[in-house]
N, C-alpha and C positions, 0 to 999 in steps of 0.2 A: 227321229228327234222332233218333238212339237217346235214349231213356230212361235205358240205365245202361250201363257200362262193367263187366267183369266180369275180372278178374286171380284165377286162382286160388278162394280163399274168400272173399273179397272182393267191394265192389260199389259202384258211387260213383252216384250218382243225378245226371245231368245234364241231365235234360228242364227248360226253363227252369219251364215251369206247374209239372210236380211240385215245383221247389224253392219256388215262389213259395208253396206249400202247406205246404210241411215250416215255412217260416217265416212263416205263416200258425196251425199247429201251436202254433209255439216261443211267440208273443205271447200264445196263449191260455191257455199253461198259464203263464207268469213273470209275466204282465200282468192276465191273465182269474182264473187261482188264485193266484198268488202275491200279488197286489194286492187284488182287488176280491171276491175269494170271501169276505174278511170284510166285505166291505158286506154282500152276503147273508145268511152268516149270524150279523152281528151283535145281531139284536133274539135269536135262542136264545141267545147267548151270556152276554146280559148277561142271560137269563134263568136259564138254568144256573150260571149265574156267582157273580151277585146283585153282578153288577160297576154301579158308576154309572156315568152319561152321564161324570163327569169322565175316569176310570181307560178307558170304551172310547176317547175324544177322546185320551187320551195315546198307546193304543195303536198307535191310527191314526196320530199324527203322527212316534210310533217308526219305525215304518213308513215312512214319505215320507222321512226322516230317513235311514233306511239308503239309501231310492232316491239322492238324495242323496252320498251317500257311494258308490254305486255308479256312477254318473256321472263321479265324480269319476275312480276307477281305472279306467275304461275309456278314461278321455282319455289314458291312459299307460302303454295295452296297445301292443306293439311291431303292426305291421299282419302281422307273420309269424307272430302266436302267437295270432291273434283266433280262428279254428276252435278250437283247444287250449283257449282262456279260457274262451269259449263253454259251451262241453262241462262244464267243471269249475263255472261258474256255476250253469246250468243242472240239473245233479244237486242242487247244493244248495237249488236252489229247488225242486224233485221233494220232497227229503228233507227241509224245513221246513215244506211243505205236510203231511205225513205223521205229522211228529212231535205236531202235536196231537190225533192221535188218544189221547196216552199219559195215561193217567190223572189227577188233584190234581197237576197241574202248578202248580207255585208261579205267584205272579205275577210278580217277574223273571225266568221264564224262558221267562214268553209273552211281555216285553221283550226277551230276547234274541234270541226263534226269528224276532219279527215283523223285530226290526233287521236279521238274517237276509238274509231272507225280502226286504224292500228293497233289500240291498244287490245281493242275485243278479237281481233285476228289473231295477233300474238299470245291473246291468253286461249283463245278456243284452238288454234292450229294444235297446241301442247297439248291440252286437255282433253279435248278428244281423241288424239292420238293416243294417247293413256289408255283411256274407257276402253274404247274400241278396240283394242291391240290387244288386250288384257283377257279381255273374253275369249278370243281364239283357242280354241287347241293346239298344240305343239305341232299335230302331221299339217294342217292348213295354214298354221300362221303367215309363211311366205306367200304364198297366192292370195290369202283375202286382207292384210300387210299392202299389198300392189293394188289391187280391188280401191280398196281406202283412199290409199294417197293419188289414185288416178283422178279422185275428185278435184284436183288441181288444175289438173288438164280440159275435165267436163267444163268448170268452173268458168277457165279462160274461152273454152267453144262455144260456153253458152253466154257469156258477155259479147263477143264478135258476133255471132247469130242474133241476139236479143236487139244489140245498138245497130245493125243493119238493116232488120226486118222496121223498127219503129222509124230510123230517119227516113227509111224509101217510102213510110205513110205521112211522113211530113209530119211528126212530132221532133222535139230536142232531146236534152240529155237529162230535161229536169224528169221527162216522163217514162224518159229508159233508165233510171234509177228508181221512180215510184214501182214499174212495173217489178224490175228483181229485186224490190222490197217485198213487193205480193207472191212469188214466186218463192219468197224463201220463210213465208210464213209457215207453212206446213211443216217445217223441220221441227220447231219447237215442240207440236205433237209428239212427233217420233222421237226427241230423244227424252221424252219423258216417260216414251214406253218403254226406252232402254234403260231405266233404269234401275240401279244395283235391287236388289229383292229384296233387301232390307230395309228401301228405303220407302216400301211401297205403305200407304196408309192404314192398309187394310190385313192384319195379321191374326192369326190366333190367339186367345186365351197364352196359351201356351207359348209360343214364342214371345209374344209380349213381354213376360215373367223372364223367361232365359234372356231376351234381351237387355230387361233390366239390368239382369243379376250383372252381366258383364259389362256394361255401362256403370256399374256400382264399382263392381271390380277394377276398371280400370282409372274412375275419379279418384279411388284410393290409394290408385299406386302413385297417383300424378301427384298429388297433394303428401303422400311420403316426401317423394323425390323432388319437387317443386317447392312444397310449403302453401301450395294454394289449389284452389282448382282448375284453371285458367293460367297458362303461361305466360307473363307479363312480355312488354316488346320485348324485353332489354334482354330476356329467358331465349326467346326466339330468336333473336342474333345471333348467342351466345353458341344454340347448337348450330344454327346454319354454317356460323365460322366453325365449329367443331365439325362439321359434317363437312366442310369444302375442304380441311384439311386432312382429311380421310380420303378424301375422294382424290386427290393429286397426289399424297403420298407415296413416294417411289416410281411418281408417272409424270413427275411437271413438266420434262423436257417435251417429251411425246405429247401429252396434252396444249401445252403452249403452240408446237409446232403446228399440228391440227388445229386450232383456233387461231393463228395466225394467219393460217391458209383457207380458213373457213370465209375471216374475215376478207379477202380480195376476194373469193366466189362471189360475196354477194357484192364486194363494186362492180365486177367483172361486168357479170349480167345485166344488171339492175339500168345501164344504157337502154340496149336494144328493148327490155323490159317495161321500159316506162315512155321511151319517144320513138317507138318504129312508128306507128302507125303515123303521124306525126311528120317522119322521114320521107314517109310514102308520098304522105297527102301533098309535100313539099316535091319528089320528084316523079311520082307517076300522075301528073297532072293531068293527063286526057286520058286514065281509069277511074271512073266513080267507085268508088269505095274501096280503094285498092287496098287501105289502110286497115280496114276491117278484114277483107279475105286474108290481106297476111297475117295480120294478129290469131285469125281462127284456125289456121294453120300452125302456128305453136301450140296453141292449145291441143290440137288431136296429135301431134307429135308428140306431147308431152304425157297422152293419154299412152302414150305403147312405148313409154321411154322406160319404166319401172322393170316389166316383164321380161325390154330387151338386154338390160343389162345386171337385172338381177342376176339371169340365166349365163350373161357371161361371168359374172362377178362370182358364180359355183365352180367355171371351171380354172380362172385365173388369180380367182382371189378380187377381195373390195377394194386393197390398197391399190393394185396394178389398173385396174377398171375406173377408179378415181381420176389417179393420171392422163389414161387416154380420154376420158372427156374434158375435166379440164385445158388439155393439148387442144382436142377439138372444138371447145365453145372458142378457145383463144382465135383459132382459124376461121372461126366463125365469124367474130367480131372484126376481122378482117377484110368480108367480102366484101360490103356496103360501101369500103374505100377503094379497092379495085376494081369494084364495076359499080358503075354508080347507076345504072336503072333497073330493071325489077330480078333481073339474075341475082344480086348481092342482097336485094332485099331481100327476096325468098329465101333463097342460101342462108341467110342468116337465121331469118324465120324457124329455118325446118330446124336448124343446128341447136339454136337456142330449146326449141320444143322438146330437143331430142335427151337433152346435157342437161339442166339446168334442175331438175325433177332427180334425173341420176344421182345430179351432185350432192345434192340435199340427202335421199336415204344414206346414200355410201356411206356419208362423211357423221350421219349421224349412229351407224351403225358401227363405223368402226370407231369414235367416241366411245359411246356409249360400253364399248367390248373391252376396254384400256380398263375397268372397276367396274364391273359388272352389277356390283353391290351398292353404288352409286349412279346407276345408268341414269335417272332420272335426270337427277343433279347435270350431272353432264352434256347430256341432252341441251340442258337450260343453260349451261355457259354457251354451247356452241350458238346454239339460236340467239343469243345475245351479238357474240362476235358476226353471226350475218349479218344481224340489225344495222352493226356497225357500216358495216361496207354499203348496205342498203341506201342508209342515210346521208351518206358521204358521194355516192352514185353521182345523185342529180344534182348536186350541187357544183362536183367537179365539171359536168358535162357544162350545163348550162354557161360555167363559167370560161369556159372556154369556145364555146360554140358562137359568144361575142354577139356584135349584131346583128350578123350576116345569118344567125341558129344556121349556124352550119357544125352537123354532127361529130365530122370525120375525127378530127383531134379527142371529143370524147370518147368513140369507137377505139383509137391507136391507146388509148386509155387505159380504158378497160382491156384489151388485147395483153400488153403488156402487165398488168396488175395479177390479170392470169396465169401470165407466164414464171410471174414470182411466188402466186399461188404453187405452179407445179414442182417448183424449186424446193418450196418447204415440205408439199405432200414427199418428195421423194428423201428429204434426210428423215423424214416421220419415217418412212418405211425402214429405213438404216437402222434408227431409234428403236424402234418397236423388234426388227431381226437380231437387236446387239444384245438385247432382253427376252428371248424368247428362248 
């Protein structure tokens, strides 16, 4: 199989591994920096800052809040423009990573970069998962599928590595964000060499002409069946709501009940997610950087979380393997309160690393498998309903954490949110065996 195809100045990367790489890449810089690099360097922040636990908790849920909203506009990216979005996302997430390098930045304007910053997550997280997934063969899709989304894990290792290596040279956090801005320059290359082959500049004579011709072809069916050439909004609602009620049709209970439970995975998490490090810096006070070691310790957990539970997830099924993680983040979220120094951190650490990653493919997999003909669609409700819980995370925590920022009550929180999480995954199972 070649590697790349070459026209001219041009170069399209086609090795399926190298792409499962480039989008391996893309998750770590939109998901790893764009999302979680302020996990890490949150405790400077609010040190430099002299920001409180409320104001970063807003931050953060600004943040999930734009993923959110980025979710939302990728459910209603046309499938012929997803490389194009991608790209144009993607830079923005590059270039909000970057901008906090700039000086006395007001505080609505680290509300804005972060809302940003979320929205280009949520629309690249989807749309490169598309790209990338799409090109697979059938015999490798599960392995280079894992490969992909492990970039979540690099993502988060290489944010704890990155913000450890510059504080111990005595820079802040404005320059460990300039740097994994520079760091995730080079992506924008790569996924321009993945792109679709028809989109490349440089074609023949001949396909040129056949390209027309079906470009002709199809302005003239749209213009039958529309009455224009261009789908007006009010046209694109019209199918969206036609296509969401295809997509639920004969599946609402089972759908609702998965996205209800999608919805508490991402409160669940989204504590230990955004204020361990945070937790640490507060109870391992005589470890320099304990905050960091544990946070990068999710990350490489979360790099070997996909592999370890796909593989159980073949022999017991996604639904069953849902459960026991969900069971497990829940227990997870419970050490930090019965042991309160670095035993219940780690513990959580590793658990979170392990689960959290899991949860996400499973729960989009078996979505996704409820209308197979809609998976897209589906997809983008669930990742909506995470946003949900995402948002709602650091708000609850914060606001209960009081002025003492004592964690425990948000930790018993999300513990419990979890455990209504596993309640719903298991009538979904009912749901789905009473129909099958």
């Amino acid at each position: 199989m070649m590697t790349v195809l070459k026209s001219r100045a041009t170069t399209i990367i086609t090795n399926e591994t190298a792409v499962a790489c480039i989008g391996l890449y893309c998750l770590a810089v939109v998901m790893g920096f764009g999302r979680f690099l302020f996990t890490a360097t949150l405790p400077d922040i609010m040190t430099q800052l002299s920001l409180s636990t409320v104001i970063a908790g807003w931050l953060a849920s600004v943040n999930y809040s734009g993923y959110f909203i980025g979710a939302l506009i990728a459910m209603f990216v046309p499938h012929r423009l997803t490389w194009q979005m991608l790209i144009v996302w993607t830079a923005v997430s590059v270039v909000t990573t970057m901008l906090l390098v700039v000086p006395n930045l007001s505080l609505n304007l680290w509300y804005v970069i972060r809302l940003l910053s979320g929205i280009a997550s949520g629309v690249a997280m989807i749309l490169s998962s598309s790209l990338v997934i799409q090109s697979f063969s059938h015999e490798r899709r599960s392995v280079l599928s894992a490969l992909h989304y492990a970039g979540i894990g690099v993502g988060i290792s290489a944010s704890a590595v990155l913000t450890w290596w510059l504080l111990t040279l005595g820079y802040h956090f404005d320059i460990i964000w300039l740097v994994a801005g520079i760091i995730s320059l080079p992506l924008l290359w790569l996924l321009y060499a993945i792109r679709p082959e028809n989109s490349t500049p440089f074609k023949s004579k001949a396909n040129n002409s056949q390209t027309s011709q079906l470009q002709t072809s199809k302005q003239q069916a749209a213009e039958l069946k529309y009455g224009s050439q261009r789908l007006s909004v009010q046209q694109t609602y019209l199918n969206f709501k036609h296509s969401l009620y295809e997509a639920v049709a004969g599946h609402t209970k089972a759908i609702v009940l998965l996205s209800a439970s999608y919805v508490l995975a991402g409160f669940g998490y989204i504590t230990s997610a955004t204020f361990l490090p945070v937790m640490a810096a507060q109870r391992l006070t005589t470890q320099s950087y304990a905050g960091l070691l544990i946070w990068l310790v999710v990350g490489i957990f979360a790099m070997l979380s996909n592999p370890i539970w796909g593989a159980l997830a073949k022999r017991i099924g996604e639904t069953k393997t849902l459960m026991g993680l969900t069971l497990l983040q829940a227990f997870g979220m419970g050490l930090p309160i019965w042991f309160d120094g670095a035993i219940g951190l780690y513990g959580n650490a590793v658990i979170l690393g392990l689960t959290f990653v899991g949860m996400v493919s499973m729960t989009l997999n078996l979505i996704k498998n409820i209308n197979p003909a809609y998976s897209n669609l589906l997809i983008g409700l669930a990742t909506l309903a995470y946003a949900i819980g995402q948002f709602m995370g650091p708000l609850v925590t914060v606001a209960l954490a009081g002025k003492t920022d004592n964690f425990n009550a948000g930790l018993l929180v999300a513990a419990i949110g979890l455990l209504l999480g596993l309640i719903l995954v298991f009538f979904f199972r009912r749901q789905t065996q009473s129909h099958s």
